[in-house]
RODO-99090 format. One line per field, with one value per atom (N, C-alpha, C): residue number from 1; atom name; z, x, y. Coordinates in pm, whole numbers, plus 50000, padded with zeros to 5 digits. Atoms other than C-alpha are relative to their C-alpha. Layout:
REM residues N
seq <- c(NUM	...)
atom <- c(CA	...)
z <- c(Z	...)
x <- c(X	...)
y <- c(Y	...)
END
This chain:
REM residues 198
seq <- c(1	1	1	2	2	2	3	3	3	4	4	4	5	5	5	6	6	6	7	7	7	8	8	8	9	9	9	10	10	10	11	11	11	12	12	12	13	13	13	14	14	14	15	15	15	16	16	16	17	17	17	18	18	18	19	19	19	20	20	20	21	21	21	22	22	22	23	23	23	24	24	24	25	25	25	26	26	26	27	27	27	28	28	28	29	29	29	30	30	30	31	31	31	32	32	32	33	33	33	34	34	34	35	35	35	36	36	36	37	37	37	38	38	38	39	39	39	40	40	40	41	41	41	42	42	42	43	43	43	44	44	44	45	45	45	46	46	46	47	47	47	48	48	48	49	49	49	50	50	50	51	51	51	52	52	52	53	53	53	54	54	54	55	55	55	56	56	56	57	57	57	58	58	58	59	59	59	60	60	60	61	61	61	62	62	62	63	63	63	64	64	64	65	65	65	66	66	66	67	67	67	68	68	68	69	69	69	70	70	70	71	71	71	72	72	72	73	73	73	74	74	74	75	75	75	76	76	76	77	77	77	78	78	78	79	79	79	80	80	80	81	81	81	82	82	82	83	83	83	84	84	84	85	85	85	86	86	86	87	87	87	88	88	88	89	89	89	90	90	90	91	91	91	92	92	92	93	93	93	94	94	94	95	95	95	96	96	96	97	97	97	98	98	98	99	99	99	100	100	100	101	101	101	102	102	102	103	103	103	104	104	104	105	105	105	106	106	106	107	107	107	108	108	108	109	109	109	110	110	110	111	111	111	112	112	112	113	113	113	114	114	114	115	115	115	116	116	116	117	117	117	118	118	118	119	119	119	120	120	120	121	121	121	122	122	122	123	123	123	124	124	124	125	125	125	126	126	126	127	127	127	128	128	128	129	129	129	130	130	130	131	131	131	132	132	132	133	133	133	134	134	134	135	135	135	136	136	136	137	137	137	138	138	138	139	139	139	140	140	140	141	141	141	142	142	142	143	143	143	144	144	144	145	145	145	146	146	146	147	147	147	148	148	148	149	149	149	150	150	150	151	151	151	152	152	152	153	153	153	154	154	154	155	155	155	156	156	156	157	157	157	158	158	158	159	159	159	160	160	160	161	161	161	162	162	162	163	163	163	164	164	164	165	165	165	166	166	166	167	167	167	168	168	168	169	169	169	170	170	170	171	171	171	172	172	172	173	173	173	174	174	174	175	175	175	176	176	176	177	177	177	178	178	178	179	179	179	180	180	180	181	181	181	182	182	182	183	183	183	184	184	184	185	185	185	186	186	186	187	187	187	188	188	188	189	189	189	190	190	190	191	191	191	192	192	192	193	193	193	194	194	194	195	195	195	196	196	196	197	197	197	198	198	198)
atom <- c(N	CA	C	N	CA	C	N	CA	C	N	CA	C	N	CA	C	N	CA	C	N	CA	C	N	CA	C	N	CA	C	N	CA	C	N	CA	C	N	CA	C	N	CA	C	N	CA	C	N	CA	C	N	CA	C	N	CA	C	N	CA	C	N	CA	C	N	CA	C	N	CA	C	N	CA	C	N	CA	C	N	CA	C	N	CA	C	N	CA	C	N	CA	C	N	CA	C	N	CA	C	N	CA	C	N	CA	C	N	CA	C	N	CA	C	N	CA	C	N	CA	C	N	CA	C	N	CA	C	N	CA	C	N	CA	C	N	CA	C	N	CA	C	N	CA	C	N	CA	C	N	CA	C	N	CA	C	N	CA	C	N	CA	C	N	CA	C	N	CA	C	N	CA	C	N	CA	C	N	CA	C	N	CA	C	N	CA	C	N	CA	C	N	CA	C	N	CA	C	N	CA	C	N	CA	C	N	CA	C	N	CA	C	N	CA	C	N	CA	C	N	CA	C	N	CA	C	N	CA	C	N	CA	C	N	CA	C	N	CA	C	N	CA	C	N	CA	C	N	CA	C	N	CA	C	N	CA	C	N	CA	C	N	CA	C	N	CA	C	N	CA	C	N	CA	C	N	CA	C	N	CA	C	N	CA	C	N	CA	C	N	CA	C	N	CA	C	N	CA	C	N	CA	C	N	CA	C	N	CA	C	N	CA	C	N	CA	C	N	CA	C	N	CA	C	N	CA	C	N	CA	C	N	CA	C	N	CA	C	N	CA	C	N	CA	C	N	CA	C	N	CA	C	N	CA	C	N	CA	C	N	CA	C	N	CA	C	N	CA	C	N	CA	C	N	CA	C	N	CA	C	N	CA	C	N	CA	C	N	CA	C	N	CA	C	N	CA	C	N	CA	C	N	CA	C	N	CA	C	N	CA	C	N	CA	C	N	CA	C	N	CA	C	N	CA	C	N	CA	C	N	CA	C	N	CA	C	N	CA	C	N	CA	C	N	CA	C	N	CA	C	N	CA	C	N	CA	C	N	CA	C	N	CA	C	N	CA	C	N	CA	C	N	CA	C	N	CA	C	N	CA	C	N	CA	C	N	CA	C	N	CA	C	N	CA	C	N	CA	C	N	CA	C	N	CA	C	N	CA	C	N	CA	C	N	CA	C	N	CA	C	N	CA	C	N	CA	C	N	CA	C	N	CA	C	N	CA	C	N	CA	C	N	CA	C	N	CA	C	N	CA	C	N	CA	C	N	CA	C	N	CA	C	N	CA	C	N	CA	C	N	CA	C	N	CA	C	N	CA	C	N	CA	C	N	CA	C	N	CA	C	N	CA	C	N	CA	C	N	CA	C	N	CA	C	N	CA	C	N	CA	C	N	CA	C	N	CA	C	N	CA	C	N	CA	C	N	CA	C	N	CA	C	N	CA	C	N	CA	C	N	CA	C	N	CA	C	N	CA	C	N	CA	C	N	CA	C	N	CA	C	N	CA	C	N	CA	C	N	CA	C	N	CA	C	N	CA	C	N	CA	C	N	CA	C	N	CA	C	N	CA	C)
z <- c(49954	49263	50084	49859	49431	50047	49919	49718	50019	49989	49738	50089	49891	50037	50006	49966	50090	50086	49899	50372	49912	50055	50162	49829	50152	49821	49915	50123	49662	49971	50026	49714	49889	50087	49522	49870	50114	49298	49872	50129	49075	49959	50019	49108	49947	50026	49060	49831	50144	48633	49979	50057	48616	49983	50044	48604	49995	49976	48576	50122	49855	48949	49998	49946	49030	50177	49851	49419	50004	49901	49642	50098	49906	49795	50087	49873	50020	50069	49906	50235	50035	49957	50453	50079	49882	50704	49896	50094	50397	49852	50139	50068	49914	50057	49848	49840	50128	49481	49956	50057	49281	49828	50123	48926	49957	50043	48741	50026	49933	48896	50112	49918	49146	50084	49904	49516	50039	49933	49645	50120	49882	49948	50075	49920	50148	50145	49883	50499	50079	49931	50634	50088	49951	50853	50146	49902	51105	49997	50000	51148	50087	49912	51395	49845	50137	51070	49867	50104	50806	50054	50010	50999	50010	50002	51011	49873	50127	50683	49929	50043	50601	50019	49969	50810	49960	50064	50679	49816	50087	50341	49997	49985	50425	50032	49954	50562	49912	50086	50300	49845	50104	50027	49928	49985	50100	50056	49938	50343	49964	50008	50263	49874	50136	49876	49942	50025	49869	49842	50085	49614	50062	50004	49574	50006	50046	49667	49987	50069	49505	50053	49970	49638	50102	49901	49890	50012	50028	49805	50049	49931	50028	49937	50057	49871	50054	49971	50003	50026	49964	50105	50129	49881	50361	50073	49966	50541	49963	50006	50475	50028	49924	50659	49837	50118	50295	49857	50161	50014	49986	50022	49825	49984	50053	49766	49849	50146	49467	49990	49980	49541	50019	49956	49541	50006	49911	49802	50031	49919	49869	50169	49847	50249	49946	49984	50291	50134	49883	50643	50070	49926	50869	50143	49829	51241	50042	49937	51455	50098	49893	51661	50147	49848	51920	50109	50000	51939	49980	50018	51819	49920	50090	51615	49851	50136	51269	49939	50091	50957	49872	50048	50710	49816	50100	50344	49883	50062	50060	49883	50068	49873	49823	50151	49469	49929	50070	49212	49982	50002	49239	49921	50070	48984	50010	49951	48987	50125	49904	49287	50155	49897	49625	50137	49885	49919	50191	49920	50269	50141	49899	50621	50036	50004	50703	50167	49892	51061	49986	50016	51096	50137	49837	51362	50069	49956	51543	49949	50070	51408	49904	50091	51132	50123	49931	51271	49944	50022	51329	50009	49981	51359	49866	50156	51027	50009	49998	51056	49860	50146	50780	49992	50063	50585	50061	49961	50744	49942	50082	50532	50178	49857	50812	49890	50035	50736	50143	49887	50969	49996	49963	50818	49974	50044	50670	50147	49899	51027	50038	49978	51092	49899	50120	50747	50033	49925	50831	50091	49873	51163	49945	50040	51013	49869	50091	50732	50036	49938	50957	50064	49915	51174	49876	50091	50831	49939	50045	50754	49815	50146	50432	50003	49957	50550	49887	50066	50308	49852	50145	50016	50007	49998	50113	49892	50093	49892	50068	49963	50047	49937	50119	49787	50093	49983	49934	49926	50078	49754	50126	49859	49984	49949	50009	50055	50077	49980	50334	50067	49959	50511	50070	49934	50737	49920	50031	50495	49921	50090	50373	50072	49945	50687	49988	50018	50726	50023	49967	50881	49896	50068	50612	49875	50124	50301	50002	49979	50171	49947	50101	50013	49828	50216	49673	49956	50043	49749	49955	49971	49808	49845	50121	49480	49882	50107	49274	50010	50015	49388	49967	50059	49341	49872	50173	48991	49925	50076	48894	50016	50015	48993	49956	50024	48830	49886	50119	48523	50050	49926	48737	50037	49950	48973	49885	50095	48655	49900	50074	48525	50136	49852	48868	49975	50007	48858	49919	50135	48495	50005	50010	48595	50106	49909	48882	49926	50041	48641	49948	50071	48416	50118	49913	48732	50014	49916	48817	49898)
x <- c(49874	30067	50076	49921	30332	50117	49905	30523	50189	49896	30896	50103	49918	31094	50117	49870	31476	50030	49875	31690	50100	49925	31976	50008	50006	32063	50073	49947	32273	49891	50151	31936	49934	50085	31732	50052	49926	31978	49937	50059	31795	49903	50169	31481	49995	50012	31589	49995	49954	31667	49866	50128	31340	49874	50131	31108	50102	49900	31222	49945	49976	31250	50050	49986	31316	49995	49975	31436	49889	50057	31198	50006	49986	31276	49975	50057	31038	50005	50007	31073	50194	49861	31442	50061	49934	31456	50072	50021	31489	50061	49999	31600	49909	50050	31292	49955	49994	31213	49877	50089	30928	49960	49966	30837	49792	50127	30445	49924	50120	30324	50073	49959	30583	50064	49891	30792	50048	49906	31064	50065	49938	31223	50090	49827	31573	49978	50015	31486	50114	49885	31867	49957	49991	31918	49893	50089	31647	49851	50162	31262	49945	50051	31239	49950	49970	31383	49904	50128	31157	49831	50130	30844	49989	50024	30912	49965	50005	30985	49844	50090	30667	49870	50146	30420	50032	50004	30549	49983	50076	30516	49863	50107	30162	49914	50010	30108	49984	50016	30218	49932	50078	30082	49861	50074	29841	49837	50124	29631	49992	49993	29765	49954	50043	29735	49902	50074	29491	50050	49976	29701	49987	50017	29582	50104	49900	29817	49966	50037	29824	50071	49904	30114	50131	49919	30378	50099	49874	30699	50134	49899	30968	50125	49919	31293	50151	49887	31623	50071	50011	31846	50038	50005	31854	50104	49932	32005	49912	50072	31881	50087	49945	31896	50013	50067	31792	50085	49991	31879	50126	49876	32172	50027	49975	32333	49966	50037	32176	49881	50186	31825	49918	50118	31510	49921	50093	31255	49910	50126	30929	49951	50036	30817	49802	50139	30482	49965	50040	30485	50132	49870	30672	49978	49977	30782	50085	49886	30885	50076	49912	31193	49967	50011	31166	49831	50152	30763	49974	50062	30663	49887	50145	30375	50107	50029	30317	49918	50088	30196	49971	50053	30031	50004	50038	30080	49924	50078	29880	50104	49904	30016	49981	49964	30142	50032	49929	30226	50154	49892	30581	50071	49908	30701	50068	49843	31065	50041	49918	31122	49930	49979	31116	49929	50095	30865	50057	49937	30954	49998	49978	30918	50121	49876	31081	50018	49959	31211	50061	49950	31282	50083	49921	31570	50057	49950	31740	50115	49872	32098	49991	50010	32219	50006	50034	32160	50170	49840	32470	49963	50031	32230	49892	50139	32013	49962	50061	31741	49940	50065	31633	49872	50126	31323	49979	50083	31366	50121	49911	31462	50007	49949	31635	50022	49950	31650	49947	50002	31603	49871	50059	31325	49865	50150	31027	49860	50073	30830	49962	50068	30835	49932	50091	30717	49844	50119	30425	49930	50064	30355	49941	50036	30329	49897	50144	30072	49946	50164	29849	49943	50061	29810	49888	50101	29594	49959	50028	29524	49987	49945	29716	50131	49899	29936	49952	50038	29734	50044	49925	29916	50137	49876	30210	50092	49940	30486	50124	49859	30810	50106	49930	31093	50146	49890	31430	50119	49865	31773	50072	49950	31967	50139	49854	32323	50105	49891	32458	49902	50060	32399	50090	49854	32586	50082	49844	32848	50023	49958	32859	49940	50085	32778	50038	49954	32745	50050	49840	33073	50046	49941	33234	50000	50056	33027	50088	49982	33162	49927	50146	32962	50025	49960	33158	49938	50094	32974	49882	50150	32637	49947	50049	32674	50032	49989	32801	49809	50111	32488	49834	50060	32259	49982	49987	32359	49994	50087	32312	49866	50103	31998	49894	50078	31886	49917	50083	31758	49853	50147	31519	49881	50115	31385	49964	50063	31310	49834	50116	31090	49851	50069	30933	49948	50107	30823	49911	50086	30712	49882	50128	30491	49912	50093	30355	49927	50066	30271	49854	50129	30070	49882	50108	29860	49887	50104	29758	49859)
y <- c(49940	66592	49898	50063	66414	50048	49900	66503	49867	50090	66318	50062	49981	66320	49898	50072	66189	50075	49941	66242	50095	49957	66363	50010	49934	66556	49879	50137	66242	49942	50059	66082	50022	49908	66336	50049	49939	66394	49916	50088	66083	50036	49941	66248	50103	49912	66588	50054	49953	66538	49942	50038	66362	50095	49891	66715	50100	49861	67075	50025	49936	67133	50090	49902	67475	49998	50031	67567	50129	49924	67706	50074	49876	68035	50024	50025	68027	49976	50033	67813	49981	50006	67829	49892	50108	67560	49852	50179	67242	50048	49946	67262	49911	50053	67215	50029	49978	67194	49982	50039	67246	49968	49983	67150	49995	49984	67141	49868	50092	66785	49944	50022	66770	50070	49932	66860	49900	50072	66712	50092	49923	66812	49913	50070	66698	50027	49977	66663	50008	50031	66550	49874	50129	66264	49990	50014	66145	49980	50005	66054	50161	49864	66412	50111	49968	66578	50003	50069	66355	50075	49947	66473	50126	49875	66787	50059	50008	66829	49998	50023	66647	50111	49887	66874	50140	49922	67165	49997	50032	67031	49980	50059	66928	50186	49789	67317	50094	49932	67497	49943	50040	67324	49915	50055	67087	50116	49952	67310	50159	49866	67682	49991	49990	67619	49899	50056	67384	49881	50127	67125	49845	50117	66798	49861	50037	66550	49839	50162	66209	49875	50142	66013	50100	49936	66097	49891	50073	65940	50002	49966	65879	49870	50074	65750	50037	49997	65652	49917	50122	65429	49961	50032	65152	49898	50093	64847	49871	50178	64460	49918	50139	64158	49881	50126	63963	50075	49980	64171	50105	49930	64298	50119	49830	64607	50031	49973	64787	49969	50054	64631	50072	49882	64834	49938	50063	64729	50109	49931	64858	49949	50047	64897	49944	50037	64707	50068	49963	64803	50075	49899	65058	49964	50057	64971	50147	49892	65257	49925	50040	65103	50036	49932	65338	50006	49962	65404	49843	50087	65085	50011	49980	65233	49962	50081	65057	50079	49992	65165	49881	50057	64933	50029	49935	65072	49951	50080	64986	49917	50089	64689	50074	49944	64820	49870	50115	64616	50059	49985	64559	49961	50024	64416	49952	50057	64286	50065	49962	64489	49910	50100	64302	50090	49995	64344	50015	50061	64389	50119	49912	64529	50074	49834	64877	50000	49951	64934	50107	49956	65260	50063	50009	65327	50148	49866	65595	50067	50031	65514	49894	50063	65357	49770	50123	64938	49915	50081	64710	49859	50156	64409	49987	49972	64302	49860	50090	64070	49945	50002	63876	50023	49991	63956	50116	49893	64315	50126	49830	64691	50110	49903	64962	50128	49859	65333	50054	49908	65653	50103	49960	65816	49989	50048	65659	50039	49993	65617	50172	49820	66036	50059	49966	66062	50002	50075	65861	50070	49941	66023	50124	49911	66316	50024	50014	66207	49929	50101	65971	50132	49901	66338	50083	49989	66420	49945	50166	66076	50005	49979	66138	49851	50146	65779	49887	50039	65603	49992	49968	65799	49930	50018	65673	49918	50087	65489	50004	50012	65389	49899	50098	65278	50034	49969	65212	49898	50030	65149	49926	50057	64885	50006	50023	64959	49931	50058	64811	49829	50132	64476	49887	50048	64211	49942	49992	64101	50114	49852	64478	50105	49906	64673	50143	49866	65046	50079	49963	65145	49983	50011	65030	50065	49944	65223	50141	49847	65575	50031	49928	65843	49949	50040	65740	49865	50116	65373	50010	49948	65551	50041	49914	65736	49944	50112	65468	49858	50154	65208	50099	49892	65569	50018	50022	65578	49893	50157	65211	49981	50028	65239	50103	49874	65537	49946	49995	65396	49912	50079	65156	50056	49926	65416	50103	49921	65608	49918	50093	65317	50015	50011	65300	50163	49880	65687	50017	49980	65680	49902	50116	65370	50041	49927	65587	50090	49859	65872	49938	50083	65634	49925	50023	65523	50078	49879	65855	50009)
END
């Protein structure tokens, strides 16, 4: 089973044609979707947000229904000091800004896609270091699956949109959902090469 978490529905929206997801009634605080080897769920903006999200995912399905979960997939996008807009980077490692706690994830074969520490921040970042990916909610993810030392499952894929000569003041949602949709046919290769793992 895998569980897939984005901040926001443009996000999920690439994910959402890839199974028959049906919405989940159930639960009210999130809007989440289920389909026959997968959930996705839209946390909104923030690591508070992201772990919440997560441990109630982890709650109701993990420990209330006893499903097995295989991979825990958090996808969205970020900022880079290195890489362009339209780029999809896997986190090797997560930095909490604020906390300072680190996670470690397990290295994947990546393929053509590009490697690279995740800082995850409070706000979107107006400074980009090279050789480092910025989003908001990878790190609460995390927190919230090392507390069942389910951190291990982890997979963190992010889409890079802005960056210093294309920072993120300047992006609209119509950029977001144009560099979303170029890269749909990628992250579709990228799930289908997860399925065949399992």
């Amino acid at each position: 089973m895998k569980f897939i978490i984005s901040a926001y529905r443009a996000e999920a929206e690439s994910l959402l044609d890839f199974s028959d997801f049906v919405f989940d009634k159930s639960i009210r605080e999130f809007q989440v979707f289920r389909s026959g080897q997968a959930v996705l769920g839209i946390s909104g903006e923030g690591k508070k947000q992201a772990e919440k999200l997560t441990a109630l995912l982890i709650s109701r399905y993990v420990l209330d229904l006893g499903v097995k979960s295989s991979l825990w997939f958090n996808f969205g996008v970020a900022g880079s000091g290195s890489h362009v807009p339209g780029s999809l980077v896997y986190a090797s490692r997560v930095v909490d800004a604020e906390t300072k706690n680190q996670w470690e994830l397990l290295a994947r074969d990546a393929g053509d896609v590009s490697v690279a520490t995740l800082n995850t921040v409070t706000k979107p970042s107006n400074e980009y270091q090279e050789g480092m990916i910025y989003d908001m909610e990878a790190s609460g993810i995390l927190s919230a699956l090392s507390s069942h030392s389910l951190a291990r499952q982890a997979l963190v894929l992010k889409l890079i949109s802005d960056g210093p000569d294309y920072p993120f003041h300047c992006l609209t949602k119509s950029d977001i959902v144009k560099l979303l949709g170029d890269a749909r046919q990628k992250l579709y290769s990228i799930i289908h090469a997860l399925q065949q793992d399992e």
